[in-house]
VOGU-3710 file (C-alpha; in Angstrom, 3 decimals, decimal comma):
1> xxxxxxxxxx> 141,444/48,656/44,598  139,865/47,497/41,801  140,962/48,992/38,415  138,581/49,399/35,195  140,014/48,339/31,952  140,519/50,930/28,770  137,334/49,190/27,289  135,341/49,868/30,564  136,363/53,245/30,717  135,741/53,864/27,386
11> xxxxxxxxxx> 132,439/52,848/27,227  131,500/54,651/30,783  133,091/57,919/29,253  130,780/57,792/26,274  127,750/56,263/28,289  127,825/59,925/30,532  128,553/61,672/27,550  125,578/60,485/26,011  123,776/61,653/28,801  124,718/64,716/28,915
21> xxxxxxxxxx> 124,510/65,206/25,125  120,233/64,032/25,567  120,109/66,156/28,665  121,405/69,314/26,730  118,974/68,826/23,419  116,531/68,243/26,219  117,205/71,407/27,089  117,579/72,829/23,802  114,283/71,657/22,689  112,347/73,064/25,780
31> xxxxxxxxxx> 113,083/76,622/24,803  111,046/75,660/21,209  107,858/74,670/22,979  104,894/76,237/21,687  103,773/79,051/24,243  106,314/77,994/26,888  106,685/81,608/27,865  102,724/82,466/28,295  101,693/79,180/29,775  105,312/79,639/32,486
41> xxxxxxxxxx> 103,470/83,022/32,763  100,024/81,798/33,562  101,572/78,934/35,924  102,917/82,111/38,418  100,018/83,994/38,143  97,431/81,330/38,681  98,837/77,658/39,866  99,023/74,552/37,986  95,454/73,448/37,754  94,662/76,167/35,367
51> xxxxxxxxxx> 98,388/75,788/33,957  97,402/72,186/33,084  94,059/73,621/31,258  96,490/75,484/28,536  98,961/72,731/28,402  96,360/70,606/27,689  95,165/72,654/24,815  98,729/73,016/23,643  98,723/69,253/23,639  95,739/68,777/21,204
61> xxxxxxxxxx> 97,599/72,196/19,208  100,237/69,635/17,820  98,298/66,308/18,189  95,777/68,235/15,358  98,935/69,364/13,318  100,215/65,735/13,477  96,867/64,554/11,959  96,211/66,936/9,243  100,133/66,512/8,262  99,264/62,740/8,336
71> xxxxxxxxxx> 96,475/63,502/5,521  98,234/65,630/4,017  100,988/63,558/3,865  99,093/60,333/2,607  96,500/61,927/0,504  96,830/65,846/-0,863  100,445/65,500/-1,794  99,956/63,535/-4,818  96,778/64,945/-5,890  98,716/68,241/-5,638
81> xxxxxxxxxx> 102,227/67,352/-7,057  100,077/65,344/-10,413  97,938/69,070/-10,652  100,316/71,257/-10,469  102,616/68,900/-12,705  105,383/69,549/-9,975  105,914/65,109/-11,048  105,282/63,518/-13,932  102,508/61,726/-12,566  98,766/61,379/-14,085
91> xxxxxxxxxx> 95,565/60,978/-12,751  93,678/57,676/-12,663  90,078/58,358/-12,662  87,654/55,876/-11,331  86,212/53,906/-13,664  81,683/53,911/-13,273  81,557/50,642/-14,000  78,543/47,980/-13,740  76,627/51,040/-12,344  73,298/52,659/-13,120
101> xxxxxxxxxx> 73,749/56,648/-14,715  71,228/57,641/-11,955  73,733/56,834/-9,321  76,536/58,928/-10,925  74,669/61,913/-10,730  75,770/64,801/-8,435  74,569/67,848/-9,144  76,542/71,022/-6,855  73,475/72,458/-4,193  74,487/75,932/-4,889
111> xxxxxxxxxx> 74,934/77,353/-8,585  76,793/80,376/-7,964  77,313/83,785/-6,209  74,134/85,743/-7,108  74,208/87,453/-3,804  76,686/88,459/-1,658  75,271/87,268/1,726  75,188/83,889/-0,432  78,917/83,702/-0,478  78,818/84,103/3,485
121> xxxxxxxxxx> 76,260/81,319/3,619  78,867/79,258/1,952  81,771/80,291/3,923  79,964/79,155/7,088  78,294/75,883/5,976  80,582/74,324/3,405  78,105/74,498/0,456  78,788/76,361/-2,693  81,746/77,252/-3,963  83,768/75,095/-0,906
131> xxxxxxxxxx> 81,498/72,158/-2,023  83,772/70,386/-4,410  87,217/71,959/-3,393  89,722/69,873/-0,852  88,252/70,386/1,747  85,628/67,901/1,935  85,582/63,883/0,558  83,699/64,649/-2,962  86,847/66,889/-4,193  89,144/63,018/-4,599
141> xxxxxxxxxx> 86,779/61,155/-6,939  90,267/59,889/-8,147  91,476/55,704/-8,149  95,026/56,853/-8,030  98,601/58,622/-8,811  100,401/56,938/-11,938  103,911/57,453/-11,302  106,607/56,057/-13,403  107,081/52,747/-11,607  104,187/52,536/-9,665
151> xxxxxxxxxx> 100,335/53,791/-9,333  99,950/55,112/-6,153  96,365/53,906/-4,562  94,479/56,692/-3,293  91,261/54,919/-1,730  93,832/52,342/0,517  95,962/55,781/1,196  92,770/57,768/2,333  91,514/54,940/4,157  94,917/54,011/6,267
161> xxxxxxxxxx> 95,253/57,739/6,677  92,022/57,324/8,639  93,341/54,453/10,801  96,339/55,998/11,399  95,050/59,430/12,830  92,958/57,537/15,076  95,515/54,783/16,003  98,458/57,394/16,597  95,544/59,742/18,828  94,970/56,907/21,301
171> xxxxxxxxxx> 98,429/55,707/21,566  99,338/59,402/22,256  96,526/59,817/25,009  97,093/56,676/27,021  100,654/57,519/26,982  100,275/60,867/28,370  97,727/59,024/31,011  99,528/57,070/32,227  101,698/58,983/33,671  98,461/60,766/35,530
181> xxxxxxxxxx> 97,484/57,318/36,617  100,838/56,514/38,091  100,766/59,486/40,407  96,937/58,679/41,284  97,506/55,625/42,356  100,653/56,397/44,098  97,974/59,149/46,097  95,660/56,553/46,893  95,887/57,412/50,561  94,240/57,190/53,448
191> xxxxxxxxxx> 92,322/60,215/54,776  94,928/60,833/57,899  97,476/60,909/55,703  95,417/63,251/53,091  94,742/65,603/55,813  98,894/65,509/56,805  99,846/66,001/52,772  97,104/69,305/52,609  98,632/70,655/55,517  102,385/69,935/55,149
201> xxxxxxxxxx> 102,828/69,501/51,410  99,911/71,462/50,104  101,300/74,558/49,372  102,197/75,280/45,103  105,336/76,707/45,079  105,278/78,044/41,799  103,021/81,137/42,541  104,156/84,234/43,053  100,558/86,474/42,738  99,409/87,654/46,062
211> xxxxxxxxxx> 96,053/87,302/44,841  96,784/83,983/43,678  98,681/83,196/46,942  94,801/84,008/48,891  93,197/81,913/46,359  95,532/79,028/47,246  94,857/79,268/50,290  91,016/79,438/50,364  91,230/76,963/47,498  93,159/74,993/50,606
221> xxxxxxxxxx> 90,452/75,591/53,125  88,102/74,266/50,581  89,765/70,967/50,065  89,741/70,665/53,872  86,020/71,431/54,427  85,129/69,310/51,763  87,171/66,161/53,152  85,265/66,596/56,545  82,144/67,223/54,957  82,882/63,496/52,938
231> xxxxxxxxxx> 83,695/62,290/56,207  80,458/63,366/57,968  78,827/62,124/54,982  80,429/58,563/55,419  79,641/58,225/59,002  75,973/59,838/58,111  75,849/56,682/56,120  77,148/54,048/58,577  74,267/55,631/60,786  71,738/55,451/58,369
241> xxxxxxxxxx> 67,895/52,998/59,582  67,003/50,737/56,790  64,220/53,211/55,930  66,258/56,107/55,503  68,456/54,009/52,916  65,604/53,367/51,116  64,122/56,653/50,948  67,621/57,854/49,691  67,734/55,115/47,206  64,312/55,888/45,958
251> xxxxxxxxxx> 65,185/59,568/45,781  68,513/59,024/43,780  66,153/56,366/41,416  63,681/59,096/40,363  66,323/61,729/39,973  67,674/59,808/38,075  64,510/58,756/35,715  64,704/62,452/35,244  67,996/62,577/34,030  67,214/60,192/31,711
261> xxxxxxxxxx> 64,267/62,351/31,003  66,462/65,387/30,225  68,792/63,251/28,058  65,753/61,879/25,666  64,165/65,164/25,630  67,655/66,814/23,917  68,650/63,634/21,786  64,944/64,130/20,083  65,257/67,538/19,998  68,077/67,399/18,308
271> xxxxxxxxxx> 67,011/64,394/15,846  64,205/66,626/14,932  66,163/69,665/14,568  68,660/67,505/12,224  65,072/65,842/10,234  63,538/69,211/9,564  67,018/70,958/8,500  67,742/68,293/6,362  64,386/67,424/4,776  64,405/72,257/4,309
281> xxxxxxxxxx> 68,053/72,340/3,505  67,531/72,087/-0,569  65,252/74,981/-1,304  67,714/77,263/-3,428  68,635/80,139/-1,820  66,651/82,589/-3,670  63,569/81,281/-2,537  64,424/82,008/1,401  65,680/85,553/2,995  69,302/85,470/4,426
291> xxxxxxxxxx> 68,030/84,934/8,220  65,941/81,855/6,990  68,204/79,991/5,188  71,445/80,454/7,429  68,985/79,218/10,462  67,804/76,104/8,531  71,176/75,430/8,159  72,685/76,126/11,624  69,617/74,492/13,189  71,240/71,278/14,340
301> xxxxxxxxxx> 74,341/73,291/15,544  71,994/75,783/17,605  69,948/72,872/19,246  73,253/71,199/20,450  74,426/74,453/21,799  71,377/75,408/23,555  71,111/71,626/24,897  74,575/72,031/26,269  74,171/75,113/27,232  70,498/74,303/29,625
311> xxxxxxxxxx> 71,666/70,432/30,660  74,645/71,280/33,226  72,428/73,594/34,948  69,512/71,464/35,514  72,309/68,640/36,832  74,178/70,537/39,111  70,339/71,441/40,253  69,085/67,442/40,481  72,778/66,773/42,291  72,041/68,578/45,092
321> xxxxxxxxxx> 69,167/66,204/46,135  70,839/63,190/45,823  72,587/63,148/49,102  76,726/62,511/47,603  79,928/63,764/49,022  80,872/66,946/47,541  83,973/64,960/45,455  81,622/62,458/44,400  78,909/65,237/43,113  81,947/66,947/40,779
331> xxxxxxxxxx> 82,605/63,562/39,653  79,140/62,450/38,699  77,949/65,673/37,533  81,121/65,886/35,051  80,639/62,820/34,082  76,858/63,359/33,043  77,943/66,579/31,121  81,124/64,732/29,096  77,996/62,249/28,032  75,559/64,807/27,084
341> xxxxxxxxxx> 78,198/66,701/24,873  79,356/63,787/23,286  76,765/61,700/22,723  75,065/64,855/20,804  77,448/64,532/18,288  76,751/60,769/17,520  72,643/61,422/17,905  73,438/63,980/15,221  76,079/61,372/12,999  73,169/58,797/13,831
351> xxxxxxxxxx> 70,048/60,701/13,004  72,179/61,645/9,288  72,939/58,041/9,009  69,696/56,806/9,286  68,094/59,350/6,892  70,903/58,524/4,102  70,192/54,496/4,104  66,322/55,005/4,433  64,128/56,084/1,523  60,123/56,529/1,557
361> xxxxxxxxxx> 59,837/55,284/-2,214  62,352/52,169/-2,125  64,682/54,249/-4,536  67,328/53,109/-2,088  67,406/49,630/-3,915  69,093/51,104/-7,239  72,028/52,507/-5,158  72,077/51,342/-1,517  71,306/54,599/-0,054  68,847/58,031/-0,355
371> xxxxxxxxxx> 71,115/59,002/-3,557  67,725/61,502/-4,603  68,395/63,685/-1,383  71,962/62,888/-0,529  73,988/62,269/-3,967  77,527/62,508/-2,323  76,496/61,633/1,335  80,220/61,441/2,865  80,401/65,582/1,470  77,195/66,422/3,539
381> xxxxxxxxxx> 78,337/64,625/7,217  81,375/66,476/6,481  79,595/70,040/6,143  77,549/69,108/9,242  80,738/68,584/10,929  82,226/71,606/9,490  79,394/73,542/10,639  79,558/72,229/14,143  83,092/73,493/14,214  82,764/76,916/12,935
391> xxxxxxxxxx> 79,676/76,986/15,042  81,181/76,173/18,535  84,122/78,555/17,432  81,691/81,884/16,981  80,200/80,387/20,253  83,545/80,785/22,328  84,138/84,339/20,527  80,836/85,589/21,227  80,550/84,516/24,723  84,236/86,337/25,909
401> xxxxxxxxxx> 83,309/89,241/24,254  79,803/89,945/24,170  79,429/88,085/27,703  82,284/88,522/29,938  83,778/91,443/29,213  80,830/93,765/29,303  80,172/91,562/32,661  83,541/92,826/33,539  83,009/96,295/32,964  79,869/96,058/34,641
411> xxxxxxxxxx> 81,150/94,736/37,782  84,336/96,912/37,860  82,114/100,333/37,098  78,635/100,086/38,794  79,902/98,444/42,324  77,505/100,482/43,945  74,550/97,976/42,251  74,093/95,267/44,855  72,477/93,005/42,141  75,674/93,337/39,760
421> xxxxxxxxxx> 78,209/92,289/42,491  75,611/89,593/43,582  76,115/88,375/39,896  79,807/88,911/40,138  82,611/88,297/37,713  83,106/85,256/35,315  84,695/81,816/37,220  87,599/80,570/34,531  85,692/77,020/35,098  88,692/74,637/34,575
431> xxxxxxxxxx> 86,065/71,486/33,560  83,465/73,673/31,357  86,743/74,708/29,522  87,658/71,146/29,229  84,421/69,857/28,195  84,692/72,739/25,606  87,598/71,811/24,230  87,684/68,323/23,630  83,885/68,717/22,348  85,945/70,345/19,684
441> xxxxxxxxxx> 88,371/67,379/19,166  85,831/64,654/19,182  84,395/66,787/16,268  87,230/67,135/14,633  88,240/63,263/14,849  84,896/62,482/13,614  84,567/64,828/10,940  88,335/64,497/9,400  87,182/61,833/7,557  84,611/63,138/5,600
451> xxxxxxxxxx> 86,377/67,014/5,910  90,310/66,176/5,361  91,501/70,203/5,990  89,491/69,870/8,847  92,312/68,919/11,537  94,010/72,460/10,064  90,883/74,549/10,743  91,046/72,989/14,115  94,286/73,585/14,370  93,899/77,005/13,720
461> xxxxxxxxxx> 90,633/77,177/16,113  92,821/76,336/19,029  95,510/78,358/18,263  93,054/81,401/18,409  91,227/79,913/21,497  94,359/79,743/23,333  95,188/83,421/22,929  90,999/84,503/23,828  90,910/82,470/26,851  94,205/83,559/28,097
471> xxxxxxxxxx> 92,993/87,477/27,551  89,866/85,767/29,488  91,432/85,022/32,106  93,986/87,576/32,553  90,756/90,645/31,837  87,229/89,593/32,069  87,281/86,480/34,648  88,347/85,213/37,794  90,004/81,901/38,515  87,503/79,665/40,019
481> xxxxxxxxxx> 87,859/78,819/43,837  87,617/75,169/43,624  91,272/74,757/42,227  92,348/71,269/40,836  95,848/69,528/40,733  98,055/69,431/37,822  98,386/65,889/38,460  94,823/64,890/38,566  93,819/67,894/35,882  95,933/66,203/33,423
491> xxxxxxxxxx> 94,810/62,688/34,339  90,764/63,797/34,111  91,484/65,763/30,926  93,045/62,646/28,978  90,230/60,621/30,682  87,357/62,910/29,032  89,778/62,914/25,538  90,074/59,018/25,941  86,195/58,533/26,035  85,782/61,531/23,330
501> xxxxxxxxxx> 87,984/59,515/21,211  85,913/56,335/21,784  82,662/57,747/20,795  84,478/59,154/17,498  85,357/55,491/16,389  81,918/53,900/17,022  80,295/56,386/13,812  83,147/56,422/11,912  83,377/52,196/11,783  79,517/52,158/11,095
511> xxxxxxxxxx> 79,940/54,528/8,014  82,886/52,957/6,442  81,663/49,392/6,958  77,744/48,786/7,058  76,580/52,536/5,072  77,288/51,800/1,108  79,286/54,285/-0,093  78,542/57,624/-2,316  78,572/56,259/-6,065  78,560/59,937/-7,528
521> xxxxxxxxxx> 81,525/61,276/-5,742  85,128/60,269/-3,640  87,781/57,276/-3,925  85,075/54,505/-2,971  82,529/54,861/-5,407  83,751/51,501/-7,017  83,316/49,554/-3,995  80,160/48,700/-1,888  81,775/49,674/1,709  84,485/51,951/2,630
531> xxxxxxxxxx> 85,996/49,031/4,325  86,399/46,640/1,094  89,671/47,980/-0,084  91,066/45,914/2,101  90,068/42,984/1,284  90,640/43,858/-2,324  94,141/45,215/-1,437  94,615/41,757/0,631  93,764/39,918/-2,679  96,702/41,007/-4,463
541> xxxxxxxxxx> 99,441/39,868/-2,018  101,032/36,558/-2,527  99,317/33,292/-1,819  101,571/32,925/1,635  101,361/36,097/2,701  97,634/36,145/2,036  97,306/32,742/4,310  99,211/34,764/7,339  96,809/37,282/7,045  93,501/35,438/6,484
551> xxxxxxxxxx> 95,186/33,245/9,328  96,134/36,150/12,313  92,036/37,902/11,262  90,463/34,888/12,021  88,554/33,345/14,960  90,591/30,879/15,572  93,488/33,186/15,988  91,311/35,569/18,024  89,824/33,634/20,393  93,068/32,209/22,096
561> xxxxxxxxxx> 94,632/35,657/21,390  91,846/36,677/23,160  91,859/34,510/26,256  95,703/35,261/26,456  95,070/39,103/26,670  92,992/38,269/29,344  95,075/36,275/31,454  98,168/38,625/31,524  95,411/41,332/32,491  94,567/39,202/35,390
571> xxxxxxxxxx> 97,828/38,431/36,408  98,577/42,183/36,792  95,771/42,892/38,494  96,194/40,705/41,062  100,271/41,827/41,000  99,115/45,139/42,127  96,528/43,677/44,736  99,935/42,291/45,675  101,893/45,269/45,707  99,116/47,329/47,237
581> xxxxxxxxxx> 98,607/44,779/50,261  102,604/45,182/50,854  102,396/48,986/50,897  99,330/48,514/53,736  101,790/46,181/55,444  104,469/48,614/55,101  102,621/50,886/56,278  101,310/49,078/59,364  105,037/48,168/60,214  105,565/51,920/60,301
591> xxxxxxxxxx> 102,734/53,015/62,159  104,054/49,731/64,889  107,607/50,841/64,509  106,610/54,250/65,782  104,372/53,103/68,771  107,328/50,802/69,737  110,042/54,042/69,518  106,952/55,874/71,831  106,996/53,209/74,274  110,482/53,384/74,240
601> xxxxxxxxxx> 110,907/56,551/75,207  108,435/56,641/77,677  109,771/53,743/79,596  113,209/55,553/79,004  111,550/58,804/80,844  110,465/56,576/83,430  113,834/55,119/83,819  115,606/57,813/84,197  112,428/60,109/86,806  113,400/56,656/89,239
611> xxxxxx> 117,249/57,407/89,183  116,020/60,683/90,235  114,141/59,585/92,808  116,813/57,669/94,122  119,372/59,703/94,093  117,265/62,290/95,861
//
């Protein structure tokens, strides 16, 4: 018998108590989890695909409360301790130097509350009296903090708060994928075997509803339908004549061209929507009614809205005709609705950029950009953004309450009207939810530079979201009967997030490297680009350091860096092409091992039915 040492034991003891100690605060920390008792709750009542929907927006809950207290951190704590004289700190203002007067200039669009349907005008699109408080980029027109020891830089500060909201949101999503992915792949199976796992080791445990428990298993039914269907589909297509492949091909090429169609139509729409509010949006307020002015205003909001409102429709129309597998149609029809709701939002960031660096009269030659019509042009992408947010949150509001629940009462009340209960109640759409939602972050990524408080108001949107579509779902709708798994809700989520997140960075690099920035207002009016603090900041490091870095940013640096990346990326692909041709082997052997144990037996049966025989 082999005996441990003291040292062994000593350091096995306090290896399992460590355990235990992680496992309790583990435990601890679960019971502080925002909404862990509603979204248990809603898990009974309803399954885990429309579990994962709410954990999901718990998810971007904190990730928005991590950003703004990343700002917050970085750049309104020293502008508020040197105000409020909580430090002895000072201001450094920025110096206006080597810069024409004209430039400087930046006169406030709105000169006070005449009217008080003016100061509502305000409060919804950022103008005003919120033009030149915290909330948006013209409020730090400040070069830094003077502390005792050391001036703290606020344009490097605002800028690597920028990099870091966006570096820390992608690190957070494709760690939470990930996971997704792992199971995915791990249910990469073969359609026997899908069949066997519906049937066997379909069943969600964790409800309890007995309406819930029908759903489940219609939602089952469904899933089983819908894999024959795809596999009538697939051997419709091994079947197929040459000519019928081309007519399909044909088909699919002009629904298509109308796609496309659709697409161009909104993306002008809403460039001319974004022209005409833009080139209307500086009459003073007294000269328009109240109607009139918050319309001009909300008119690149409302187009967007209506666009993504109209666009789903007319695809899960067009998908019909194309001849796909029912999976394949939820995929591509999601897919072509994430694009259209995110690719608004850069049309819109696009159609401002181009206005701001393009002037009729060449005045853009004195300061770089349209400073006549856009003096502080990082303040007005920032109310557009702010706009869009407060927008699509009186959109949510007004659809549960104005929508569903009088649909709900409807329904419930006058079930006698054959035309109502044809209509039916609200579907709790797991995907339109989605698409809702991080429509909403890739806003609020976009816009936090430009808007710093605005990760807290979208904080605070999806706080109040949360609690209007659970009363949603729980009172006006009806879970929808095409039910998804936790595992792949969470993966597809994090996908859609990934690609919102994406289409974020591509506007927000433009702007802070190739626009010039504002010279009248915020921390960069002393350099050409947003981007050119670095440089400068790079400049005053010492001679080595400043080699390392010129040396690791250059190309030839990059290019073997490059070609590295690239071959440890192809070594683990073809790893798993390893590992996946051993699990088909594996599971060959298997599938052999049991023919052999059936043979086995049946030459056992026959064995022994020949002893009979002789014996008898």
């Amino acid at each position: 018998m082999k005996y441990l040492s003291e040292w062994d034991q000593w350091k096995r003891y306090s290896s399992k108590s460590w355990k235990r100690f992680l496992e309790k605060a583990h435990e601890m920390t679960t019971h502080l989890e925002l909404w862990r008792k509603d979204i248990r709750s809603i898990e009974g009542k309803f399954g885990t695909g429309i579990q994962s929907y709410f954990s999901f927006l718990r998810f971007l809950v904190v990730l928005n409360l991590v950003i703004f207290l990343i700002i917050f951190m970085l750049v309104l704590l020293p502008i508020l301790l040197t105000k409020y004289k909580i430090t002895n700190s000072t201001f450094v203002f920025v110096p206006f130097k080597d810069m024409d007067i004209e430039c400087t200039v930046y006169p406030i669009s709105s000169p006070g509350l005449i009217y008080f349907y003016s100061f509502i005008i305000d409060l919804l699109s950022g103008t005003g009296f919120l033009e030149k408080t915290s909330l948006f980029y013209g409020h730090y027109t400040i070069d830094g903090v003077k502390f005792q020891n050391f001036t703290y830089d606020l344009p490097l500060a605002y800028l690597i708060s920028t990099i870091a909201y966006l570096a820390l949101s992608l690190l957070w999503i494709v760690k939470r994928s990930v996971e997704g992915f792992k199971i995915n792949l791990i249910r990469s199976e073969e359609h026997f075997q899908s069949y066997c796992n519906k049937i066997f080791a379909g069943w969600d445990f964790c409800i309890t509803n007995r309406s819930m428990a029908e759903l489940k298993h219609s939602s089952l039914r469904y899933e089983l339908r819908a894999d024959l269907e795809e596999e009538r589909i697939r051997q419709k297509i091994a079947e197929r004549t040459s000519e019928e492949t081309i007519r399909i091909y044909s088909l699919r090429l002009f629904l298509n061209c109308i796609v496309l169609a659709v697409l161009a139509a909104c993306f002008y729409a809403i460039y001319l929507a974004t022209t005409f509010s833009q080139e209307h949006m500086k009459k003073e307020i007294n000269k328009m009614v109240f109607g009139e002015n918050l319309l001009i205003l909300y008119l690149p909001s409302i187009v967007i809205t209506l666009a993504n409102f109209i666009t789903p429709i007319i695809f899960a129309k067009i998908i019909h005709y194309e001849d796909y597998s029912p999976g394949f149609e939820i995929r591509l029809t999601i897919l072509r609705c994430v694009f259209m709701r995110l690719a608004t939002i850069c049309v819109l960031v696009f159609t401002l950029g181009s206005k701001i660096t393009s002037c009729g009269d060449n005045t853009c030659e004195l300061c770089g950009y349209n400073q006549k019509l856009y003096p502080c042009w990082e303040t007005q992408v920032g109310q557009e953004m702010y706009k869009l947010m407060i927008f699509d949150f009186i959109i949510i509001l007004a659809v549960t309450l104005f929508v569903d629940f009088p649909r709900k009462l409807l329904v419930t009340y006058c079930a006698s009207s054959k035309l109502i209960q044809c209509w039916g109640q609200q579907e709790f759409a797991i995907p339109d939810n989605v698409l809702g939602i991080v429509y909403g972050q890739t806003i609020c990524w976009i816009g936090a530079f430009f808007s710093p408080l605005l990760p807290a108001i979208a904080t605070l949107k999806f706080i109040i979201t949360f609690y209007v579509k659970e009363l949603s779902l729980l009172y006006t709708c009806r879970p929808s009967p095409r039910q998804f798994r936790a595992s792949n809700s969470n993966f597809f989520f994090l996908l859609v997030l990934l690609i919102g997140l994406c289409l974020a960075i591509i506007p927000l690099t433009i702007s802070m490297s190739r626009i010039p920035s504002s010279k009248a207002c915020g921390p960069f009016t002393n350099f050409n680009t947003t981007w050119e603090v670095i440089p400068q900041t790079v400049s005053t490091f010492p001679s080595s350091l400043q080699t390392l870095i010129h040396g690791v940013t250059s190309e030839a640096f990059a290019v073997p860096f490059f070609m590295i990346i690239c071959l440890v990326m192809f070594y683990f692909i073809a790893l798993a092409g390893a590992h996946k041709r051993v699990v088909v082997q594996l599971r060959e052997q298997l599938s052999l091992e049991s023919r052999d144990k059936r043979y086995l037996i049946q030459k056992l049966t026959e064995a022994q039915r020949d002893v009979r025989n002789q014996l008898a």
